[in-house]
Backbone as JSON, one array per atom type, in Angstrom:
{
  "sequence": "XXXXXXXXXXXXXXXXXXXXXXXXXXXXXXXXXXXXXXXXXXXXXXXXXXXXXXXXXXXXXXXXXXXXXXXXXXXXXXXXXXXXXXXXXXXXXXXXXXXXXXXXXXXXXXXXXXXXXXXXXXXXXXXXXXXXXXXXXXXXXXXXXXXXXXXXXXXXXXXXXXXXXXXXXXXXXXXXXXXXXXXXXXXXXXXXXXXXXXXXXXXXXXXXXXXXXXXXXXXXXXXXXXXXXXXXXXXXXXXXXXXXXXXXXXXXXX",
  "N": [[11.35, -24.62, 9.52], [8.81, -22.35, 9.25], [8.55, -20.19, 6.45], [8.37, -17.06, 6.15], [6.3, -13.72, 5.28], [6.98, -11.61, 2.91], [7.52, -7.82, 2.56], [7.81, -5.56, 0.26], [9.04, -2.5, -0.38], [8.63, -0.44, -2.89], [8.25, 2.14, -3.38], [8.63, 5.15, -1.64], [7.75, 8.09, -1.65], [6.13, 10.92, -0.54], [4.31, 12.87, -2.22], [5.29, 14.2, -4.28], [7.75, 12.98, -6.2], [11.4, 11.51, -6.33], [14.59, 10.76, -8.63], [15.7, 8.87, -6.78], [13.48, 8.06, -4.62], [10.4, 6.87, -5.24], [6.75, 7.51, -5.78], [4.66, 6.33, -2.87], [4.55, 3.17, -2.67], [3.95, -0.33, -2.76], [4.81, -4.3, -2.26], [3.49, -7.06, -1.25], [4.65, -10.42, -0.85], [3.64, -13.98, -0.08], [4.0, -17.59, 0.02], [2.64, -18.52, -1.9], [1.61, -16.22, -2.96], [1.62, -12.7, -4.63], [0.5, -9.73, -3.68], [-0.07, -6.6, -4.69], [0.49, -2.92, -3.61], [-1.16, -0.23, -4.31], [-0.57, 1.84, -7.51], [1.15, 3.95, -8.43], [3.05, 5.15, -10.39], [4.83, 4.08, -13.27], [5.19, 0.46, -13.52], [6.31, -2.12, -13.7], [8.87, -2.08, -14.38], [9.51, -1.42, -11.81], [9.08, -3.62, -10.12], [10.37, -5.6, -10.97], [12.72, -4.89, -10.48], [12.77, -5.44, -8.27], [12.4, -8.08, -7.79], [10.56, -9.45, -8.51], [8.0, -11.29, -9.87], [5.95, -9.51, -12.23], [4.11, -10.39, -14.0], [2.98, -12.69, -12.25], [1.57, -11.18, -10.13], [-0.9, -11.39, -8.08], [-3.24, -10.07, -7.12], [-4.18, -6.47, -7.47], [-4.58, -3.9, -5.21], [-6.01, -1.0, -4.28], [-5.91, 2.08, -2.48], [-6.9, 4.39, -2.42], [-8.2, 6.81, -4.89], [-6.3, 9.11, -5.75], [-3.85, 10.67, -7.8], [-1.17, 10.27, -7.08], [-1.54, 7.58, -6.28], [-2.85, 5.97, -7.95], [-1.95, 6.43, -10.64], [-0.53, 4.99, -12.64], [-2.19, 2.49, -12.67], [-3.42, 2.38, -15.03], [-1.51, 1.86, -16.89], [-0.03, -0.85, -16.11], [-2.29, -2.55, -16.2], [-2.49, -2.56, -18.91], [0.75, -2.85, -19.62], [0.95, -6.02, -18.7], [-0.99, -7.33, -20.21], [0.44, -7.26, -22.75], [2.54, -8.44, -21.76], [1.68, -10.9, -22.0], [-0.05, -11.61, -20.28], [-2.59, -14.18, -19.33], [-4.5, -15.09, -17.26], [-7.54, -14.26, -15.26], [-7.27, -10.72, -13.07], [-7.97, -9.5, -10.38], [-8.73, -6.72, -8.89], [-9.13, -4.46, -6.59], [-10.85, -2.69, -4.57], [-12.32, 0.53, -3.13], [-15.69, 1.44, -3.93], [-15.48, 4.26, -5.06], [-12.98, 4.51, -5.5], [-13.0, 2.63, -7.76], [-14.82, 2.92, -9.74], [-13.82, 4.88, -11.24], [-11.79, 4.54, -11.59], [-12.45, 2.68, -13.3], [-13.71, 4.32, -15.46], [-11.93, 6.06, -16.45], [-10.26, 3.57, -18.19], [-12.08, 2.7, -19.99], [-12.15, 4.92, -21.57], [-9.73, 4.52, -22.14], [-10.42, 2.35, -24.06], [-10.21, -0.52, -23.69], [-11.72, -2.67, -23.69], [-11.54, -3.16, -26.3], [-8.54, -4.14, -26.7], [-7.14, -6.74, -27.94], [-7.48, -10.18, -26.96], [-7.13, -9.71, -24.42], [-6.44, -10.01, -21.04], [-9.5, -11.12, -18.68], [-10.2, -8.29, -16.3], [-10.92, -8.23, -12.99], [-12.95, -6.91, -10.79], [-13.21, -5.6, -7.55], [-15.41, -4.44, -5.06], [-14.62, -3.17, -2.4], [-16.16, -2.7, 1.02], [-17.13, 0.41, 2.08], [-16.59, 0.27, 5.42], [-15.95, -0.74, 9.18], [-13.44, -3.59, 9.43], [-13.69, -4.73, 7.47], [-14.09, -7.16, 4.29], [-11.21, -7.88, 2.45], [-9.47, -9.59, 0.86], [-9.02, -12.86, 1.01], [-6.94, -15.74, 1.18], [-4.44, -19.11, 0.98], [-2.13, -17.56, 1.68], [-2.72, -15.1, 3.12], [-5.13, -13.1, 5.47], [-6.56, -10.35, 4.06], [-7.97, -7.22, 5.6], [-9.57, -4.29, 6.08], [-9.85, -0.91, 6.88], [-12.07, 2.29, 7.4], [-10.39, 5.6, 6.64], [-9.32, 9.05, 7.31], [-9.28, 11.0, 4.95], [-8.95, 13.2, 1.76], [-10.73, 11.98, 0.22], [-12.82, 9.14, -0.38], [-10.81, 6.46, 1.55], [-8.89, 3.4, 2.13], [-7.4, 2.0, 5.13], [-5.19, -0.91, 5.23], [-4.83, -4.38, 6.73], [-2.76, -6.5, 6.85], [-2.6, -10.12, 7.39], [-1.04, -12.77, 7.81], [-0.76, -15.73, 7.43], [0.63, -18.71, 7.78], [2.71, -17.59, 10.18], [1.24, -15.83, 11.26], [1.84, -13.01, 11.55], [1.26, -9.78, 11.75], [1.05, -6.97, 9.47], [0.75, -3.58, 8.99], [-1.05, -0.79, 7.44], [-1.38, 2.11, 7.15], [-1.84, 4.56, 4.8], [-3.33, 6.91, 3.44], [-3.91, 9.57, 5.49], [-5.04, 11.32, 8.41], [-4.97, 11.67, 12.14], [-6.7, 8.99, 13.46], [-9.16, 6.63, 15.17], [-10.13, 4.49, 14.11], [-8.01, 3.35, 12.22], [-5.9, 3.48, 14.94], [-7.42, 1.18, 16.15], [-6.76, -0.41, 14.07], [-4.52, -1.07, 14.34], [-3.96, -2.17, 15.95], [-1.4, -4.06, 18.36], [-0.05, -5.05, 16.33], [2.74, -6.0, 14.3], [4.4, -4.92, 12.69], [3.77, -1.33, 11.64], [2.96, 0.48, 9.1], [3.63, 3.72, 8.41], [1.89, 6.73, 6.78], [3.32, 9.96, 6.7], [3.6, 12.61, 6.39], [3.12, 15.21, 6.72], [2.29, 17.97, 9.33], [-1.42, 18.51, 9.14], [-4.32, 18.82, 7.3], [-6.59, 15.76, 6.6], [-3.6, 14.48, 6.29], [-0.72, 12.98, 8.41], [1.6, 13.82, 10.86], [5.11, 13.3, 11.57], [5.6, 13.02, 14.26], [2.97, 12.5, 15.05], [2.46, 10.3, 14.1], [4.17, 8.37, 15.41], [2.72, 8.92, 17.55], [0.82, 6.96, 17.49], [1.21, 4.47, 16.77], [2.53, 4.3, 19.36], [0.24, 4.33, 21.01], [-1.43, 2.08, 19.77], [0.57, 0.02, 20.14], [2.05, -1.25, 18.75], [4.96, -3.21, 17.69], [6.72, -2.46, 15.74], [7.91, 0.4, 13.86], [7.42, 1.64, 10.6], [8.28, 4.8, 8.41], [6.39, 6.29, 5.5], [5.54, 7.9, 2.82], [6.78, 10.38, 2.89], [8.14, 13.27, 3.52], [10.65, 13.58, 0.86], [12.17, 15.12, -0.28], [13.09, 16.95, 2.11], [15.78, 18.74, 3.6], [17.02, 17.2, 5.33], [15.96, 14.42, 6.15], [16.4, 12.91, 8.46], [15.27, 14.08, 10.39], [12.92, 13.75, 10.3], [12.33, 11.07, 10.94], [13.37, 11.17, 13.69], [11.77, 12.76, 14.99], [9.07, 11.34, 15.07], [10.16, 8.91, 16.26], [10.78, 10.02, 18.7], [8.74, 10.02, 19.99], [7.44, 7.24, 19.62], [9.57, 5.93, 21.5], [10.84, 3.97, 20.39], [13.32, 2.59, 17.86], [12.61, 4.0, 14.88], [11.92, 3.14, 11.54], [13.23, 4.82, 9.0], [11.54, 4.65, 5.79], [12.73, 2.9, 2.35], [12.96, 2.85, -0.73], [12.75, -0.13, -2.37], [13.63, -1.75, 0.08], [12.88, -3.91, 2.19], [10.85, -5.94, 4.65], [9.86, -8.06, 6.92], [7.71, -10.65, 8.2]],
  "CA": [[10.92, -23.28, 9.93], [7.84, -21.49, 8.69], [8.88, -19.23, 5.97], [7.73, -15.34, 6.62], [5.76, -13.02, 4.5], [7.98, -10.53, 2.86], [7.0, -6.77, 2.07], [9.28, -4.74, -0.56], [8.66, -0.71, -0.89], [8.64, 0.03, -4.79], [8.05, 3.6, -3.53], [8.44, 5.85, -0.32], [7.76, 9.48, -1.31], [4.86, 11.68, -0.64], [3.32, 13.24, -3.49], [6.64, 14.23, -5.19], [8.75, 11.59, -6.27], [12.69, 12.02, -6.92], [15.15, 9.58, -8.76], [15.91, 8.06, -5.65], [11.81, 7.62, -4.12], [9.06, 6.87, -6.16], [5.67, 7.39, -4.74], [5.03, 5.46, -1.98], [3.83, 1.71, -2.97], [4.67, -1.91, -2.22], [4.55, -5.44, -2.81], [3.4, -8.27, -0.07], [4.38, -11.71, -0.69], [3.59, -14.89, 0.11], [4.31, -18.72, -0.5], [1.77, -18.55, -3.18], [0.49, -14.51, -3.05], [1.66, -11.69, -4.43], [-0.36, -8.38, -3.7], [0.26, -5.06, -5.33], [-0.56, -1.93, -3.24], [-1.26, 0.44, -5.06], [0.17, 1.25, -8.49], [1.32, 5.69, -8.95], [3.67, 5.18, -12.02], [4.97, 2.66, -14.4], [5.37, -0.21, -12.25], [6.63, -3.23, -14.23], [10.27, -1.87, -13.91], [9.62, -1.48, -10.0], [8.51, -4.55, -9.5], [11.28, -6.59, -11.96], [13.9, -4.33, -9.94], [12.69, -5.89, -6.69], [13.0, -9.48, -8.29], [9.38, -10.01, -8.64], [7.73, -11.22, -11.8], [4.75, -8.68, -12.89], [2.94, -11.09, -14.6], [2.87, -13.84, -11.64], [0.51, -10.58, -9.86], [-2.54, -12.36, -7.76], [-4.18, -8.92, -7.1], [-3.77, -5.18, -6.89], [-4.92, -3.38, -4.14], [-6.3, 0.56, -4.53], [-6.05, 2.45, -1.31], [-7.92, 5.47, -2.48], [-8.29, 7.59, -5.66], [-5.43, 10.43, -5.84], [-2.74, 10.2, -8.96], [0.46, 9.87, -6.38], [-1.24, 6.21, -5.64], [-3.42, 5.05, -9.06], [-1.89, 7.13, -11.85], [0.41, 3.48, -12.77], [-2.72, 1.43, -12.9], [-3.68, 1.43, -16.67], [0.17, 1.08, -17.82], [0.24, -1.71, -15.42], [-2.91, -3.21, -17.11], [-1.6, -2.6, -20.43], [2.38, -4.08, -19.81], [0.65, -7.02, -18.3], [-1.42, -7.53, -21.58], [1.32, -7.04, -23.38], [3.99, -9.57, -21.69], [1.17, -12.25, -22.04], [-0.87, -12.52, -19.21], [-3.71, -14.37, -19.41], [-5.62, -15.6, -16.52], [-8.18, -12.8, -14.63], [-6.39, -10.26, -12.13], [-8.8, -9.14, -9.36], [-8.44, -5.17, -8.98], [-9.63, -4.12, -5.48], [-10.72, -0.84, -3.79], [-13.36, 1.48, -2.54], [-16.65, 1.71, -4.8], [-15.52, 5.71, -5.24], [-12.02, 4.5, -6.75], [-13.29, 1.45, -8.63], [-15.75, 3.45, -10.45], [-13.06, 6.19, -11.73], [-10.33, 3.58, -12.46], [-12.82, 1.76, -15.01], [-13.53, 5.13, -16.78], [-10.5, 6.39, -17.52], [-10.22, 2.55, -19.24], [-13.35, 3.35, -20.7], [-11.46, 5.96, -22.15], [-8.69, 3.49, -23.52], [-10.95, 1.08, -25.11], [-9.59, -2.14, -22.61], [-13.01, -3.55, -24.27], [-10.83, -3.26, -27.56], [-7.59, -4.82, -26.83], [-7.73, -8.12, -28.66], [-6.76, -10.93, -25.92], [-7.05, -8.93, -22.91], [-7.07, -10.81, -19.88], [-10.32, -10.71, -17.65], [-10.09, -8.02, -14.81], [-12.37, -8.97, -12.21], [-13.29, -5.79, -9.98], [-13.81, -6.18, -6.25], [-15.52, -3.64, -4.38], [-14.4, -3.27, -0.93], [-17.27, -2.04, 1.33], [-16.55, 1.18, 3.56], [-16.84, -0.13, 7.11], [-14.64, -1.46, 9.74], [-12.78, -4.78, 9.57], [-14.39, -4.95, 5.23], [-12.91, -7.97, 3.88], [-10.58, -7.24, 1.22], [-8.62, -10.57, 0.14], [-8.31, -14.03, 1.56], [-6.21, -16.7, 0.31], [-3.8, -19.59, 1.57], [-1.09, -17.03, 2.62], [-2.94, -14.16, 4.09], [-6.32, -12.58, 5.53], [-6.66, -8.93, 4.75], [-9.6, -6.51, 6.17], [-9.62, -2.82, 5.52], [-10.91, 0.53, 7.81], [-12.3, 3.72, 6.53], [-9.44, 6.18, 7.45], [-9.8, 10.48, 7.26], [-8.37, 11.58, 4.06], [-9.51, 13.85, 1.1], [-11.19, 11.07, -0.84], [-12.76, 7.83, 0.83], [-9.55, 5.85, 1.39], [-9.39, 2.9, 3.48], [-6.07, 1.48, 5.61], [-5.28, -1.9, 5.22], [-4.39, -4.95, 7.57], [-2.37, -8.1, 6.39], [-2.36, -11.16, 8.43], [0.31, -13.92, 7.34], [-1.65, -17.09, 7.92], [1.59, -19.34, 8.63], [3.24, -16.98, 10.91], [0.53, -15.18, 12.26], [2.24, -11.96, 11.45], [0.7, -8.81, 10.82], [1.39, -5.84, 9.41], [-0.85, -2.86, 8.68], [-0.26, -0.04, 6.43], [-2.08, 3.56, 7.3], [-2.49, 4.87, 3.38], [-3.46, 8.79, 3.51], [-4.95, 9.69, 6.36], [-5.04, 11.86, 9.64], [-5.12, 10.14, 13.16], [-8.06, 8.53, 13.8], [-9.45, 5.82, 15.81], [-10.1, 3.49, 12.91], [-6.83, 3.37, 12.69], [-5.57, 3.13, 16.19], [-7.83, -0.22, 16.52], [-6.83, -2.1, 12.91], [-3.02, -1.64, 14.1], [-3.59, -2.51, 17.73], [-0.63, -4.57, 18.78], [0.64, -5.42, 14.63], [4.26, -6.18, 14.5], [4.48, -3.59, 11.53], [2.72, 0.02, 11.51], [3.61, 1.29, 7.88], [2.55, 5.04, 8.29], [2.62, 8.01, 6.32], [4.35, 10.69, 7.42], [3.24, 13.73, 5.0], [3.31, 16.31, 8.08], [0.51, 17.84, 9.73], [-2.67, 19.13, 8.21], [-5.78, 17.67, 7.4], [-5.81, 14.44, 6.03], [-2.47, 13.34, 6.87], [0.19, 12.79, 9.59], [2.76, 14.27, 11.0], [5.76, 12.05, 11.88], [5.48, 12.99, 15.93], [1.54, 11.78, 15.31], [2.78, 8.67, 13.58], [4.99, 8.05, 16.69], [2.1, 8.68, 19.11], [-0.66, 6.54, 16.92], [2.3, 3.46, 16.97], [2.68, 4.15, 20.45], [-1.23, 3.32, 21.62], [-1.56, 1.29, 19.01], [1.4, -0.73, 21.05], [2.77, -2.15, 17.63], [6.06, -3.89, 17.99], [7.51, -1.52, 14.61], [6.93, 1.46, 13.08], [8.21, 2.3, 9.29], [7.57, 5.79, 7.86], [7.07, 5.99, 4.2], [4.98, 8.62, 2.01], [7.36, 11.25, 4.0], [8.68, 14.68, 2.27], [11.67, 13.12, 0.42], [12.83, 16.65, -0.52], [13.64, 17.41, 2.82], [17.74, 18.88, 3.61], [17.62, 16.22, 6.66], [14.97, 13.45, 6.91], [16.65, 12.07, 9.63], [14.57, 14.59, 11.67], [11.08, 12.81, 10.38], [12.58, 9.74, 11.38], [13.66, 11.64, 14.98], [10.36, 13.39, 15.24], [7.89, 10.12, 15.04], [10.95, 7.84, 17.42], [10.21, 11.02, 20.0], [7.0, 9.74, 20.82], [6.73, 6.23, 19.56], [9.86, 5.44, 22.67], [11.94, 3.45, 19.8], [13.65, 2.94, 17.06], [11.66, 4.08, 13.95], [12.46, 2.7, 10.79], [12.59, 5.67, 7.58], [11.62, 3.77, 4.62], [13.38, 3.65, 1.6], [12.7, 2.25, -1.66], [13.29, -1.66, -2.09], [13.88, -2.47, 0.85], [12.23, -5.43, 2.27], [10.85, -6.18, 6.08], [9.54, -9.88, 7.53], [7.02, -10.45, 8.99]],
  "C": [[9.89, -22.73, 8.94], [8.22, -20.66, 7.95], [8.19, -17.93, 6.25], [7.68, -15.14, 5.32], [6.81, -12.11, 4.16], [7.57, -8.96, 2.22], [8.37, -5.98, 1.57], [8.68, -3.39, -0.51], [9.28, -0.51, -1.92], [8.93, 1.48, -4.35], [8.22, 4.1, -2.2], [8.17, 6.94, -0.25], [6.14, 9.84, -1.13], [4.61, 12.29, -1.9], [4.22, 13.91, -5.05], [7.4, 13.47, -4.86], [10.1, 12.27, -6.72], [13.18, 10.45, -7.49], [15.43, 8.73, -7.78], [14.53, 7.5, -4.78], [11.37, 7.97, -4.9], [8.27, 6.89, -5.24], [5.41, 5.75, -4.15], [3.59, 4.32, -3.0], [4.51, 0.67, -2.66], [4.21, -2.9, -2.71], [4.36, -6.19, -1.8], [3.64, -9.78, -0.85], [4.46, -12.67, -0.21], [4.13, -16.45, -0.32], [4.15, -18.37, -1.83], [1.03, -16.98, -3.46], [1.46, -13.31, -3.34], [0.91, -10.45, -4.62], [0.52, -7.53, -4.16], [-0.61, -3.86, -4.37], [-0.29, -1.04, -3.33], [-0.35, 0.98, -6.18], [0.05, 3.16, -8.98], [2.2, 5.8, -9.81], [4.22, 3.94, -12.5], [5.78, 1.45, -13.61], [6.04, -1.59, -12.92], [8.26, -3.16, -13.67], [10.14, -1.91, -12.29], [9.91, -2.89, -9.11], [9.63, -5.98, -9.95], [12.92, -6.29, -10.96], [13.82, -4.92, -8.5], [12.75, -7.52, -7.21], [11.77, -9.87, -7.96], [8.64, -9.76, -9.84], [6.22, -10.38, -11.83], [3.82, -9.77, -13.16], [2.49, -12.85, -13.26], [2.07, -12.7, -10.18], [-0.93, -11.2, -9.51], [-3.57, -11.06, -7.46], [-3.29, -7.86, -7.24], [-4.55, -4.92, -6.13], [-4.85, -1.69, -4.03], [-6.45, 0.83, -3.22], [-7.48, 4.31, -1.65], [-7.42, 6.04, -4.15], [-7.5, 9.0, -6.18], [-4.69, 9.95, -7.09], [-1.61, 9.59, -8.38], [-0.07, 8.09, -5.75], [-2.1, 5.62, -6.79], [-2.87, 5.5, -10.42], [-1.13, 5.92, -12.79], [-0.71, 2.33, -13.06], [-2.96, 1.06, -14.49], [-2.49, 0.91, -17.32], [0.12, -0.34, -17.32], [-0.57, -2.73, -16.41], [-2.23, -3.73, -18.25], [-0.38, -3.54, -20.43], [1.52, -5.89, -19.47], [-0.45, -8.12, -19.74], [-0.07, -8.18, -22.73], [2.49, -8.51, -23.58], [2.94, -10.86, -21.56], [0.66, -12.88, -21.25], [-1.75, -12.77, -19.41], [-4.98, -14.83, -18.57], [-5.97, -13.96, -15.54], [-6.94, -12.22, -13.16], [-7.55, -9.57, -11.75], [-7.93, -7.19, -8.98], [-9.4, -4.4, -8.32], [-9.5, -2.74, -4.71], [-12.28, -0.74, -3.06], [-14.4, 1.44, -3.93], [-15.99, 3.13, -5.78], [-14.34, 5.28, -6.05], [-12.37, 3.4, -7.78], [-13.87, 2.1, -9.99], [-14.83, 4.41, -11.11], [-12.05, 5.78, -12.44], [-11.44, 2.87, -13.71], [-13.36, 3.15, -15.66], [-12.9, 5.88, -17.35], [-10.01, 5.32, -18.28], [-10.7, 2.43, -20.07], [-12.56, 3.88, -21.98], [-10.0, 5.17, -23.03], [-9.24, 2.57, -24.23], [-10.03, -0.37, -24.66], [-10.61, -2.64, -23.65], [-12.25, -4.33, -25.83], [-9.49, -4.03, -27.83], [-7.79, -6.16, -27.17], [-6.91, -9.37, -27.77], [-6.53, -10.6, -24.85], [-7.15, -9.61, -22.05], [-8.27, -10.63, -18.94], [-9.98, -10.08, -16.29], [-11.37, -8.44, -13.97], [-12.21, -7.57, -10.93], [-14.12, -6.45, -8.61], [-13.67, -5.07, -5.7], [-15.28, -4.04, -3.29], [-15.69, -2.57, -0.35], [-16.74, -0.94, 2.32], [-16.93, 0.77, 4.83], [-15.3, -1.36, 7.85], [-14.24, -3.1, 10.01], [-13.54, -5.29, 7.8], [-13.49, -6.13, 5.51], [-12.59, -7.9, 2.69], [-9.43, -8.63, 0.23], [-8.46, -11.55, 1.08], [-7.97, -14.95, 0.54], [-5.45, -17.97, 1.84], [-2.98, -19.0, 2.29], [-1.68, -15.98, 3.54], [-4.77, -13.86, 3.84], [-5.72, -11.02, 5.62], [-7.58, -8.26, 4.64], [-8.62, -5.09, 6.1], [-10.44, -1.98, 6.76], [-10.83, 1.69, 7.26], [-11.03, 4.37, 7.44], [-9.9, 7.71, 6.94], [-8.39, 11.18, 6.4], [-9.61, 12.49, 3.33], [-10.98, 13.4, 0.62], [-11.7, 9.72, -0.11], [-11.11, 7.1, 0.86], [-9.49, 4.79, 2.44], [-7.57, 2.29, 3.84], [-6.79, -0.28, 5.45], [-4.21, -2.87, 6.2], [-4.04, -6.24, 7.17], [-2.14, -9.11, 7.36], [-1.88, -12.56, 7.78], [-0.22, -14.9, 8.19], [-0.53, -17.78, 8.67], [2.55, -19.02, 9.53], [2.55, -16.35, 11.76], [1.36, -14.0, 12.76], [1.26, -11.2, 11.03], [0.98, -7.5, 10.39], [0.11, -4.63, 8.4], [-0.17, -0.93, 8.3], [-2.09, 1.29, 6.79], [-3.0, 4.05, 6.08], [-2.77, 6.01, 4.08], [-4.3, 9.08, 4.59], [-4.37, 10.71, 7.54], [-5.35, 11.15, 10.86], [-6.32, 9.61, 13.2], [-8.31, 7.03, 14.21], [-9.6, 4.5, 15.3], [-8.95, 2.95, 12.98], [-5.67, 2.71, 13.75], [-6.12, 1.68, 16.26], [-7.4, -1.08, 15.12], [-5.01, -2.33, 13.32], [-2.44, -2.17, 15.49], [-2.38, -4.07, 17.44], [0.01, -5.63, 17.0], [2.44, -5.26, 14.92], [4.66, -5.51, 13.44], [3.39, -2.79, 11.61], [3.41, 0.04, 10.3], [2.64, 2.72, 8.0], [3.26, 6.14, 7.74], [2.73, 9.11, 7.07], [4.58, 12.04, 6.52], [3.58, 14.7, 6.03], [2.03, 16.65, 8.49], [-0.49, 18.59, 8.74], [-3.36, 18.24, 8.21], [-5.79, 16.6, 6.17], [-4.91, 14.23, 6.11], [-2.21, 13.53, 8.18], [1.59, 13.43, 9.89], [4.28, 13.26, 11.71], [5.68, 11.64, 13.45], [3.67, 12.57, 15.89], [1.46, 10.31, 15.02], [3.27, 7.91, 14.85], [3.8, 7.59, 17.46], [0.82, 7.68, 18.9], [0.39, 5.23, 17.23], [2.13, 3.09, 18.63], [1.41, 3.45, 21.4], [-1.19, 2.52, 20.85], [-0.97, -0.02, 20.16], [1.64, -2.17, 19.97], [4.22, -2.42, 18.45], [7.5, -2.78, 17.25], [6.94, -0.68, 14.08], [8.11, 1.83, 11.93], [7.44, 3.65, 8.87], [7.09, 5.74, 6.14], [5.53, 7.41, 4.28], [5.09, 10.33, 2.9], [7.72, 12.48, 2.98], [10.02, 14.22, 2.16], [13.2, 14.13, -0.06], [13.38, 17.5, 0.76], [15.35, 17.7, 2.74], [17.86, 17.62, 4.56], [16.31, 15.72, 6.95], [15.14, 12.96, 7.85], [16.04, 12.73, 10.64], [12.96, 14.1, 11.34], [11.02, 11.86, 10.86], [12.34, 9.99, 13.23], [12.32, 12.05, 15.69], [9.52, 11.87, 15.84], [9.05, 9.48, 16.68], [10.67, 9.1, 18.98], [9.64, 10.43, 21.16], [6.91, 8.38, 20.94], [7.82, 5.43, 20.87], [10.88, 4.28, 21.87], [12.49, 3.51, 18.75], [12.4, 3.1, 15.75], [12.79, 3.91, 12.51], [11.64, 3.81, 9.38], [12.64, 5.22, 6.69], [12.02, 3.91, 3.24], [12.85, 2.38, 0.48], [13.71, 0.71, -2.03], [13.75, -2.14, -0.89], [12.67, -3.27, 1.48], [12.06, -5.22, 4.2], [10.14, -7.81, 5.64], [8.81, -9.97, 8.26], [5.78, -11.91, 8.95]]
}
């Protein structure tokens, strides 16, 4: 049997985190691949607690420029220094966050650490279907999405399964969108509520629903709610099934 891709959630909250959700982030891996996406606080423990080694990291993956999804990247750097990594780690985004993440490094003197491993910076380009990482285990392509800040959604495709799953990142509905998650056997969408730039969980539902994904998980939801089980209720409204509210470490297949 073909082994499946496996995705962990490090994080599920929106922009306030509690002991129980950390901001929302995750891990994809593969045979041979593990991605990092995106990195909003000290991530070594996250990632050790999900039973994946930090330093065995084949990329990260920047969705956009806010603190609740890069504020984790230089520690990350740093521990990874630290516990002795040495071959280059590729550290992928948008031009707009690329450029902001190397000068707040700037600002730590990376240049200065003595044995630093080579990052290797990979601009993503804004436009639809970008390509953002291929390898043996997966192809993934990127679409501008309608947030504060450029920000783009991303689309994983699990070579030996020919799974895909496709992850929203900050955004409000939009058509972009709708076409990178057409018929994906995972939606991961946030679920902030309504307003501009994000989603509300009954828009998540109805973007799932054309879409005509297979699953829909919520994650970067208000964690502080008295009763999430109505963000969960809200989105399943519309999307016609079960909706899955995402919770930190847990794992899907795909």
């Amino acid at each position: 049997m073909t082994p499946s891709a496996q995705l962990t959630f490090l994080g599920t909250a929106f922009s306030i985190a509690t002991t129980q959700n950390d901001h929302t982030h995750f891990v994809v891996q593969g045979a041979k691949t593990t991605l990092l996406v995106d990195a909003p606080s000290p991530t070594v423990h996250r990632l050790q607690r999900a039973g994946v080694d930090p330093t065995a990291l084949s990329a990260i993956l920047l969705t956009h420029f806010h603190p609740d999804h890069v504020s984790g990247v230089w520690l990350l750097l740093m521990d990874l220094w630290l516990m002795g990594r040495k071959q280059s780690l590729p550290v992928i985004g948008l031009k707009h966050c690329i450029e902001r993440v190397q000068t707040v490094l700037k600002a730590f003197d990376v240049a200065g650490w003595a044995g630093m491993y080579p990052i290797e910076w990979v601009v993503v380009e804004e436009q639809v279907g970008a390509a953002v990482w291929e390898c043996e285990d997966f192809a993934v392509t990127a679409t501008p999405v309608m947030h504060f800040v450029p920000c783009i959604a991303l689309r994983f495709y699990h070579k030996p399964t020919a799974g895909v799953v496709v992850y929203s990142a900050d955004t409000q509905p939009c058509q972009n969108l709708l076409e990178l998650a057409h018929e994906a056997d995972w939606l991961i969408h946030e679920a902030t509520g309504l307003g501009v730039g994000h989603t509300s969980p009954e828009q998540a539902g109805w973007i799932a629903e054309q879409a005509k994904v297979k699953n829909l998980a919520l994650v970067h939801y208000d964690v502080l709610s008295p009763d999430p089980s109505q963000i969960q209720a809200g989105a399943q409204a519309v999307f016609g099934k079960d909706v899955w509210l995402a919770q930190d470490f847990k794992t899907i297949e795909f």
